[in-house]
C-alpha positions as a Python dict, from the first residue, in 0.01 Angstrom:
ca = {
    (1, 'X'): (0, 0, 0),
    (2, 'X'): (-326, 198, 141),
    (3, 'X'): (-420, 119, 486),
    (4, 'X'): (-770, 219, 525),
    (5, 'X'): (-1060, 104, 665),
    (6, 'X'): (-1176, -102, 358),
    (7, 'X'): (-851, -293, 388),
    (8, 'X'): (-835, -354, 698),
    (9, 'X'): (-1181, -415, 851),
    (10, 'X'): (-1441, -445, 600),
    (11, 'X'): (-1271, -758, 425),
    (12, 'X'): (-1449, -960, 728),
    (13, 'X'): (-1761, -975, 599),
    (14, 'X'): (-1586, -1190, 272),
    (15, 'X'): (-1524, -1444, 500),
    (16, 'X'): (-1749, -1430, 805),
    (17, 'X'): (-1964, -1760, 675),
    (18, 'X'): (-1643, -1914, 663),
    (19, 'X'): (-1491, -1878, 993),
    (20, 'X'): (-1594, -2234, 1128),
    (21, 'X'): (-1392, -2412, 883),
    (22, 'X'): (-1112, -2239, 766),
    (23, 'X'): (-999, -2013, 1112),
    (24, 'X'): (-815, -2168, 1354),
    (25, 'X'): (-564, -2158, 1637),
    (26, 'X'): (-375, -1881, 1687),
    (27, 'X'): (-624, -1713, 1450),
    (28, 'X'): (-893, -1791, 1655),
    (29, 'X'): (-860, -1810, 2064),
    (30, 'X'): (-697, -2133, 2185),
    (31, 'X'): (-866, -2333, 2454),
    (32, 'X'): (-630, -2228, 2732),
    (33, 'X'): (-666, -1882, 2621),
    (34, 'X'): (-1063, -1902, 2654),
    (35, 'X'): (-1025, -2045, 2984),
    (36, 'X'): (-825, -1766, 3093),
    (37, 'X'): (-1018, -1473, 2968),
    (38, 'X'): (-1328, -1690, 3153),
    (39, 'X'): (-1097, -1700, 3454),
    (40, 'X'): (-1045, -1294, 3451),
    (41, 'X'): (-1415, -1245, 3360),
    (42, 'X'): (-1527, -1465, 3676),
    (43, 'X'): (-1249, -1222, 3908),
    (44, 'X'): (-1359, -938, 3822),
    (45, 'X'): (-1732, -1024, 3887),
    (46, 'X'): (-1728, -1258, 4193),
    (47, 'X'): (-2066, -1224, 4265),
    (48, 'X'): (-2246, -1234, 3988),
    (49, 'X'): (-2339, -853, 3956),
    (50, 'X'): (-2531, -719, 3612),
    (51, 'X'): (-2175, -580, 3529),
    (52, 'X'): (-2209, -453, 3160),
    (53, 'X'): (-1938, -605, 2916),
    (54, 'X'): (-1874, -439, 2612),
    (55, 'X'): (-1715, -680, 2312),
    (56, 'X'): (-1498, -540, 2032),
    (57, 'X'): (-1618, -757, 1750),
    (58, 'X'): (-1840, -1072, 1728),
    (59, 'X'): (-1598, -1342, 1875),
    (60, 'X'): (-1833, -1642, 2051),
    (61, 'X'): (-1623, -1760, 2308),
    (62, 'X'): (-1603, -1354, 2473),
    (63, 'X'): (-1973, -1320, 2412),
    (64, 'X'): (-2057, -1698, 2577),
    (65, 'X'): (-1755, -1602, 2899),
    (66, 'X'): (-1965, -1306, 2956),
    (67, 'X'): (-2364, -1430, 2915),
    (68, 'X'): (-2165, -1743, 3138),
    (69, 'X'): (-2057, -1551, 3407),
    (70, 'X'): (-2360, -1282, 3436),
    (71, 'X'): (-2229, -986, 3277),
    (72, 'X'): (-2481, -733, 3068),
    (73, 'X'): (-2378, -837, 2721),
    (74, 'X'): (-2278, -553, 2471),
    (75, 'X'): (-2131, -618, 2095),
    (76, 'X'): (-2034, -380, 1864),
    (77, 'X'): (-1888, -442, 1481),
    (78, 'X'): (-1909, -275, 1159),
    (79, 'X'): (-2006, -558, 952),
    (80, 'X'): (-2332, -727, 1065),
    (81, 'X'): (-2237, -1054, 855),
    (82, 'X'): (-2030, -1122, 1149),
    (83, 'X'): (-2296, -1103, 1420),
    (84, 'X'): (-2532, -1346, 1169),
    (85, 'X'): (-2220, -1580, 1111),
    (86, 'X'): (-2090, -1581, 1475),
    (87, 'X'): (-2411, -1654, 1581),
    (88, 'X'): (-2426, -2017, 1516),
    (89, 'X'): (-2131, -2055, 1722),
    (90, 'X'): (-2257, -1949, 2032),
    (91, 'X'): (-2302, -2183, 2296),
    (92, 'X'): (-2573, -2026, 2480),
    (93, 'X'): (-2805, -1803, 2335),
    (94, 'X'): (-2832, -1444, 2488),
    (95, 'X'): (-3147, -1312, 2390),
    (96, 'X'): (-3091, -996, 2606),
    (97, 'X'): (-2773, -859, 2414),
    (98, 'X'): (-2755, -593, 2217),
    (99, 'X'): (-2555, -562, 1895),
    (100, 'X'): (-2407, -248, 1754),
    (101, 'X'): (-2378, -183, 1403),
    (102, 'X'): (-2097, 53, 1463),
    (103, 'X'): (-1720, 139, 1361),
    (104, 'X'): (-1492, 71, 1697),
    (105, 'X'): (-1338, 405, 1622),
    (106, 'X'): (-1645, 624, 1599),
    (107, 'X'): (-1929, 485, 1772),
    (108, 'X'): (-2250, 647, 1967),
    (109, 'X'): (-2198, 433, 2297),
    (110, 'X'): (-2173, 669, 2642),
    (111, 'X'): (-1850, 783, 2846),
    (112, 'X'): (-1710, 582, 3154),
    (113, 'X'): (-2077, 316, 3052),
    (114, 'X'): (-1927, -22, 3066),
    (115, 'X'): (-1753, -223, 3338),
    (116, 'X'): (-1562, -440, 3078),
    (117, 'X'): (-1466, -419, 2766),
    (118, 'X'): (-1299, -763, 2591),
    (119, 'X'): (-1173, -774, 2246),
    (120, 'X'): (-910, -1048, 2053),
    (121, 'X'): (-631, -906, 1803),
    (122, 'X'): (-814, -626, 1748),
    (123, 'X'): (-522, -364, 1702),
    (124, 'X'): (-415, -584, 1408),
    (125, 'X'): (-746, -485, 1191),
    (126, 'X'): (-711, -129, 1187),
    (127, 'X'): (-531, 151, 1030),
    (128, 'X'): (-200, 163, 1178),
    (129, 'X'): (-264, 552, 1269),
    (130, 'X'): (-582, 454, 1436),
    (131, 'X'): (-428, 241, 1689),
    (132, 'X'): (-381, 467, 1995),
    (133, 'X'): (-730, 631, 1876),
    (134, 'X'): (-896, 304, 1948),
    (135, 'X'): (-748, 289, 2298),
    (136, 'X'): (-839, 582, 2396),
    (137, 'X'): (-1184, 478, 2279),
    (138, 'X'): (-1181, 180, 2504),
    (139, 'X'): (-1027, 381, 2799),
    (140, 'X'): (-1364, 644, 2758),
    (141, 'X'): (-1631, 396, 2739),
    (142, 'X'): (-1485, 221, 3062),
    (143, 'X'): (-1563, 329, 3390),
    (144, 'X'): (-1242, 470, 3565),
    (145, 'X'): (-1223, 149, 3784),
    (146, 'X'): (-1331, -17, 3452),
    (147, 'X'): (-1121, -367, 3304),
    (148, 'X'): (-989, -402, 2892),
    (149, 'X'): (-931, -774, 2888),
    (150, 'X'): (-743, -833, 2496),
    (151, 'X'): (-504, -1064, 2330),
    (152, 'X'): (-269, -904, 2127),
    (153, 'X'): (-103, -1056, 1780),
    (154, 'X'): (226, -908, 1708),
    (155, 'X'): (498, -1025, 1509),
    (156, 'X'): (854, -1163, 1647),
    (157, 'X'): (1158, -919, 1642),
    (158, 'X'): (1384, -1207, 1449),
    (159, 'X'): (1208, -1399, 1121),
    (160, 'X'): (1182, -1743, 1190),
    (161, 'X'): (1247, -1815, 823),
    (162, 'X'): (1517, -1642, 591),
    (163, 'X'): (1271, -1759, 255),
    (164, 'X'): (976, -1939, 118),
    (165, 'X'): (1249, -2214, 87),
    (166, 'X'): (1263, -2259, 438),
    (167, 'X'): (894, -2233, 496),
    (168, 'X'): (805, -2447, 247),
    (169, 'X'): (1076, -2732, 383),
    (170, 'X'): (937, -2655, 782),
    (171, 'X'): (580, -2723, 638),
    (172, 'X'): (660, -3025, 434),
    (173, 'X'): (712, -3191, 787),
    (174, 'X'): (366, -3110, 885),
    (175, 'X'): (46, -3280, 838),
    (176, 'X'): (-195, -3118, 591),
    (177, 'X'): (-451, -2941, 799),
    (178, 'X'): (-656, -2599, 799),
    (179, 'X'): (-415, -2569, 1119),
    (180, 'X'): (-73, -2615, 900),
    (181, 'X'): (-211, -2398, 641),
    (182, 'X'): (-312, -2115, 811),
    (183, 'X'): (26, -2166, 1034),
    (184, 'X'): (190, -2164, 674),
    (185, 'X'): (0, -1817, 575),
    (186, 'X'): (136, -1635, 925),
    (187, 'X'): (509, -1761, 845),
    (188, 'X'): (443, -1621, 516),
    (189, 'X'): (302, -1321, 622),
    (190, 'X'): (575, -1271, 930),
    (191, 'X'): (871, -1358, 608),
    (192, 'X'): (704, -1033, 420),
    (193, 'X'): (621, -789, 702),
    (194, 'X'): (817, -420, 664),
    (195, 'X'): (834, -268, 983),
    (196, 'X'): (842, 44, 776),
    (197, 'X'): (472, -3, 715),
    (198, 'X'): (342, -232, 941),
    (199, 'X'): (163, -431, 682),
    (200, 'X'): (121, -786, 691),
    (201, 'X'): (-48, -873, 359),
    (202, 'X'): (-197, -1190, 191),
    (203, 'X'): (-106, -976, -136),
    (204, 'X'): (232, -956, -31),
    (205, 'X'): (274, -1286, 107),
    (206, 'X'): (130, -1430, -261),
    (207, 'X'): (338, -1233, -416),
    (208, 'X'): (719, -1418, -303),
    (209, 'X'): (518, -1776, -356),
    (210, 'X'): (443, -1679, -747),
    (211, 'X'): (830, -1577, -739),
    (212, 'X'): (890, -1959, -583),
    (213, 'X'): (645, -2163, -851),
    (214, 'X'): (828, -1916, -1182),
    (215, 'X'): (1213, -2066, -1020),
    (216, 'X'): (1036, -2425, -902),
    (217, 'X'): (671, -2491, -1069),
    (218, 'X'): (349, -2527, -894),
    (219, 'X'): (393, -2885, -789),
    (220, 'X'): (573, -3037, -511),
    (221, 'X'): (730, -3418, -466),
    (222, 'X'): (617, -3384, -105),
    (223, 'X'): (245, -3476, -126),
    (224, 'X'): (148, -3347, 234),
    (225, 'X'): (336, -2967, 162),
    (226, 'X'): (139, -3015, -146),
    (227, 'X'): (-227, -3038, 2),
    (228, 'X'): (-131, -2735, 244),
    (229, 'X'): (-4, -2514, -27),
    (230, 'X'): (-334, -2572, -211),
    (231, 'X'): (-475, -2491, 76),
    (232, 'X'): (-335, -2181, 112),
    (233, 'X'): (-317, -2108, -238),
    (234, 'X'): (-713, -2143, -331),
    (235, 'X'): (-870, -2020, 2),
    (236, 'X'): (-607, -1793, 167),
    (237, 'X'): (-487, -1631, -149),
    (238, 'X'): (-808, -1602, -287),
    (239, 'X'): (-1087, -1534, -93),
    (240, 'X'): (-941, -1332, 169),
    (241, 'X'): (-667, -1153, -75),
    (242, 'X'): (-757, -812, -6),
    (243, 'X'): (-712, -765, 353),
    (244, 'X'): (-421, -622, 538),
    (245, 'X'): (-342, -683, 916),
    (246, 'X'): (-138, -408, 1047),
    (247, 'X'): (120, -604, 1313),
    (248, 'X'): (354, -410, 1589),
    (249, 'X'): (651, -562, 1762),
    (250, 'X'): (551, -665, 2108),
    (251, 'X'): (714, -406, 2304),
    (252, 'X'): (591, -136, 2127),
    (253, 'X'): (220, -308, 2154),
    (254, 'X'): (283, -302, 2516),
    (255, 'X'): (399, 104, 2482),
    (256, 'X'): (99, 186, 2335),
    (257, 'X'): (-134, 22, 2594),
    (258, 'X'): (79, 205, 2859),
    (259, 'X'): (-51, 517, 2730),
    (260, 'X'): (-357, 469, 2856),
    (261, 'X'): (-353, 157, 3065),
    (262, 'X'): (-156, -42, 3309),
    (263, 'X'): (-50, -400, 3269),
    (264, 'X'): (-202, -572, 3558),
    (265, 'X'): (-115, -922, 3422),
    (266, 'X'): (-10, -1059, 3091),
    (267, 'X'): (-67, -1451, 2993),
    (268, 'X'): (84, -1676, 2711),
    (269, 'X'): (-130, -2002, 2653),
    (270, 'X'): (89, -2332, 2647),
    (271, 'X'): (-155, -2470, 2369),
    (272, 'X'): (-71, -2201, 2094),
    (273, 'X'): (253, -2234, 1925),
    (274, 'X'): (270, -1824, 1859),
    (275, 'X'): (149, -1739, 2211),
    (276, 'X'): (465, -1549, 2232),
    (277, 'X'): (281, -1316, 1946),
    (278, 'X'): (-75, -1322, 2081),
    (279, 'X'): (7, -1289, 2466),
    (280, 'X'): (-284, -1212, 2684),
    (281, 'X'): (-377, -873, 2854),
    (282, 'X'): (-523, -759, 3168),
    (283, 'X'): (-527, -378, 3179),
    (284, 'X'): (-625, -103, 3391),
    (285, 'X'): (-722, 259, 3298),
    (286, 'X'): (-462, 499, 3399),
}
């Protein structure tokens, strides 16, 4: 499977109106998780200074920790959908910051210009060869005594699940909820992944459940596993069938930021089930 830009970034703007309803937790940042970037955001400027932040992407809660704790607010994405989408979200309303209509990887933003720079799972949406690009793109627009505050989302070294059999049994335990589903789309996606080539694919992960309904049907006795199957099946594996997340194995997430950075701190939420995939990053330039 490619791995290009259009499969791995552009996709967003499908399904930026629908980020409200469908994305949540560990998709989106947990509460705990907000509270901690909040509580490394208010460390680093203890006195309120017009620090500038810089904020890969259009997530609300960085934007909101930043406006909330006096920093210079900066955002920069390639699809502008996400800025008009994310919008709406915000709690406060910055009028002062400036979006950027710009690709993370090439961008027009200055050397050592920002005292910050925040971003959630963003090593996960683009190409795999582009990852230590983007960090040293992070590491030149911070100031040398600059801060990269990020949550990473890897996937674990041993597959929860040996098949969609499994899965499928875990989730029928569950409660139907956008929650369950999406947490049903990650195990499917974590049952497919290749470390070979990094993919983790809705294509893929649609693939070994139309191998399940041709051995069992489409319908299950278990009414709850039924609602989030549908779930999954006519949002996840529809509207959002196109894009590609390219995952690393934690270790060798944390080898790449050493290239350029030091690990001040690292944080797993107690609120996320997969915190020990999306652990939290404090880094330094190095």
């Amino acid at each position: 499977m490619q791995e290009d830009i259009k499969m791995t970034s552009l996709p967003w703007k499908q399904i930026a109106y629908m980020w409200k309803n469908y994305f949540t937790v560990p998709s989106r940042i947990s509460l705990q998780e907000v509270e901690k970037y909040r509580e490394w955001l208010k460390k680093i400027n203890k006195n309120k200074k017009p620090l500038k932040g810089l904020v890969l992407g259009a997530t609300p809660e960085l934007r909101d920790a930043l406006f909330k704790f006096g920093y210079l607010v900066y955002s920069i994405d390639i699809n502008l959908d996400m800025f008009l989408a994310m919008g709406d979200l915000l709690k406060n309303k910055n009028p002062n910051e400036v979006l950027i209509k710009a690709n993370w990887l090439d961008n027009p933003l200055s050397d050592n210009y920002f005292d910050v720079v925040v971003g959630d799972a963003v090593l996960p949406n683009i190409p795999r060869n582009k990852r230590l690009h983007l960090l040293s793109e992070v590491r030149r627009l911070l100031k040398p005594d600059g801060i990269f505050l990020t949550r990473a989302f890897c996937v674990p070294d041993k597959k929860p699940f040996a098949d969609v059999d499994e899965i499928l049994e875990h989730f029928s335990k569950k409660k139907p909820s956008m929650q369950s589903a999406l947490e049903m789309v990650l195990e499917l996606h974590i049952l497919t992944y290749e470390s070979k080539d990094h993919i983790g694919s809705f294509a893929k992960a649609k693939k070994v459940l139309e191998e399940y309904h041709k051995r069992k049907g489409l319908k299950f006795k278990n009414k709850n596993l039924q609602k989030i199957h549908d779930i999954v099946w006519n949002f996840w594996f529809t509207k959002f069938i196109n894009k590609v997340f390219l995952y690393a194995y934690r270790r060798d997430e944390e080898r790449d930021y050493k290239k350029y950075f030091k690990i001040v701190e690292s944080f797993e939420s107690k609120d996320n089930n997969y915190s020990k995939i999306t652990p939290m990053y404090f880094l330094k330039p190095v």
